[in-house]
N, C-alpha and C positions, 0 to 999 in steps of 0.2 A: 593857245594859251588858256582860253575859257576850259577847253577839255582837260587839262593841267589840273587846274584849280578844282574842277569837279571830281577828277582823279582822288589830289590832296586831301578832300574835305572826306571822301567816301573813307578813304583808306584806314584817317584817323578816326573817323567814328567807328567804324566796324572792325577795324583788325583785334581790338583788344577782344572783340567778343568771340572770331575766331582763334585767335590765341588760349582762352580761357579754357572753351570746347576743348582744344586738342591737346593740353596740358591738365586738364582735370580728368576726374573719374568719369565723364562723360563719354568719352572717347573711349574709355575702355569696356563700359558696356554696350556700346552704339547709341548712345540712348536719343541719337536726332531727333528719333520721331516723338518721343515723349515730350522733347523741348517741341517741337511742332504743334502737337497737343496742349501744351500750356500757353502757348503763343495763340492759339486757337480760344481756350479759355479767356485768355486776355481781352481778345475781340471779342465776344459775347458780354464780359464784365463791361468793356465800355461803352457798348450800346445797350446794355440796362442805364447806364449811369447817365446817357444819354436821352433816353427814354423818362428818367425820373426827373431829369433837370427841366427836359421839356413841358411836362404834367405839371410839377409842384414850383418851380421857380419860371414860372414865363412874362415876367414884368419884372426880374431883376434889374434888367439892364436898362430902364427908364430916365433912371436919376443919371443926372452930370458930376452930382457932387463928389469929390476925391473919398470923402471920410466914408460915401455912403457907398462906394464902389468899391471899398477895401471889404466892405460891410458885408456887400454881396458877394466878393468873392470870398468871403471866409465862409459864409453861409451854403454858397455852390461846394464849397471843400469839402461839407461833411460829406457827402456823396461821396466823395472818393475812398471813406472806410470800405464799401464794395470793392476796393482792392484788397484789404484784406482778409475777405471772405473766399474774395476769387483763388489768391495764393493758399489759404486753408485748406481751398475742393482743390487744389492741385498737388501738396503735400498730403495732403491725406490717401488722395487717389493712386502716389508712386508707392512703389514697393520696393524696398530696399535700403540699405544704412542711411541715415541722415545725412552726410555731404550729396551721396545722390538726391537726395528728396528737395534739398537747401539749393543747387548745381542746376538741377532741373528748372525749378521754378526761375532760378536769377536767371540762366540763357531764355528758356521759355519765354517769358511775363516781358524781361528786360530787352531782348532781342527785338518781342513785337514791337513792344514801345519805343525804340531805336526807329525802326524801319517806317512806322506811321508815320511818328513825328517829325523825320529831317529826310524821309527820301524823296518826298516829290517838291521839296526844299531846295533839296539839291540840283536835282534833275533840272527845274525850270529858273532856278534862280542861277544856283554856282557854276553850270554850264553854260548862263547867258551872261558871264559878268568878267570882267578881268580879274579884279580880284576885290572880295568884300570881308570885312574880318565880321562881319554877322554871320560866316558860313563859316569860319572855323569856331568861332563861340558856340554855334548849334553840334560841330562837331566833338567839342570840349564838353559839352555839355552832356554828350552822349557818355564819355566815358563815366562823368559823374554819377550817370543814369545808373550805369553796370555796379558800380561800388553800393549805391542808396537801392537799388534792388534786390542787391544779395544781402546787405546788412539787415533789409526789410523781412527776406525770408527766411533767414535765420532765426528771427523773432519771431516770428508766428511760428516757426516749429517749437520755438523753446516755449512759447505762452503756452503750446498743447502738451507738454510735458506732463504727465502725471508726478514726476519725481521733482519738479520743481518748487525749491524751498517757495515759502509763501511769503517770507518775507520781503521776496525777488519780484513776485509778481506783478506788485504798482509798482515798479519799473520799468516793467519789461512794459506793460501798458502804457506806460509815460510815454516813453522811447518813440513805442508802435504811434501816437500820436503825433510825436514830432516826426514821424516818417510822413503821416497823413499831411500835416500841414502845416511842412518843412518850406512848401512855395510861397505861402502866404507868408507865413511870417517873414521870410526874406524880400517878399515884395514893400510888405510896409516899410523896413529897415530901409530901402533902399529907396523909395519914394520920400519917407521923413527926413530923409540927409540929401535926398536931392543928386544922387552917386549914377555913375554910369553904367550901363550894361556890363562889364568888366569887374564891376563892386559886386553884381547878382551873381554872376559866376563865382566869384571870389567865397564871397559866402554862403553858395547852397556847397562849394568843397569844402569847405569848413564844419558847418554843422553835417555834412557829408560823413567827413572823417569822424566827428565827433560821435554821433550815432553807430558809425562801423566801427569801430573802438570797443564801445560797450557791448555791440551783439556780439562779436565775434570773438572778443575775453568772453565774452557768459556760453557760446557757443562750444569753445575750445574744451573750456572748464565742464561740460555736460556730457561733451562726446568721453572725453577722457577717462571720466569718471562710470562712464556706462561702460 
């Protein structure tokens, strides 16, 4: 039965991302290895990001206080704009139409952070457990992952547009911020009301969708027109 459930949890985290590969334009240039290469990027952005947290934030996590621990994780979050540097050096690095270059980075960047974050999750927890709905939330959570990583890298191609209007642009930076820190803010919401694990899922698919909405209308509308 524990094998079952480790089964269940692996299938629904990951299928959509092989479903995605072999339905998209990915599949028709081969381009694994490039998603390899941006999965690869991914791990070097997080251990810079790791590296600067340890250097410049190392008495963060001192205080007990709720207010001052939202405080320090909003502070630890800027650090994570290094993710959109890292998805920059990886669209700028692919060669080819924009859904490739967009495709890329979301399996790439999305997949690594998939597989870090919920495999040895999996492995030692959902294979030791009958059944715990904390392992299908990490697996819900994956797919949210796949949606907020393509919306994300949609954005950063559109921010490098040269033909994009300027009146678009502190948008598209709005956006890319709430991409940055889309965790925090849902963490406060869901600390300040007191809600359960099921609320935090609830609305990182929410501002999820809200953010993939806007990249992907502005996306639509850029490719189209090019």
């Amino acid at each position: 039965m524990t094998f079952v459930h480790f089964i269940n949890c692996m299938a629904l985290a990951y299928a959509p991302y092989v479903v995605t590969y072999k339905s998209s334009v990915l599949s028709e240039y081969n381009a694994l290895f490039k998603c390899i290469f941006a999965g690869m990027v991914y791990m070097f952005t997080q251990l810079g990001k790791m590296m600067i947290l340890a250097t410049f934030f190392p008495s963060l996590d001192s205080s007990n206080s709720e207010g001052a621990n939202l405080l320090n994780e909003a502070l630890k979050t800027t650090v994570d704009l290094a993710d959109i540097a890292g998805m920059y050096f990886i669209i700028n690095r692919t060669v080819g139409k924009p859904e490739l270059k967009v495709m890329i980075a979301t399996l790439g960047w999305g997949g690594a952070q998939a597989i870090f974050s919920n495999l040895f999750s999996f492995w030692f927890g959902a294979r030791s457990q009958e059944f715990d709905w904390k392992y299908i939330q990490l697996a819900l959570n994956s797919n949210i992952t796949l949606i907020h990583v393509m919306s994300m890298a949609a954005l950063v191609w559109i921010w490098t547009r040269t033909d994009l209007n300027q009146n678009l642009r502190p948008f598209v930076s709005v956006f890319l911020g709430l991409c940055v820190f889309r965790d925090v803010l849902v963490q406060v919401l869901v600390q300040s009301m007191m809600l359960s694990s099921w609320f935090s899922l609830l609305f990182k698919g929410i501002a999820t969708v809200f953010i993939g909405t806007f990249s992907l209308q502005l996306y639509a509308g850029l490719t189209e027109g090019s």
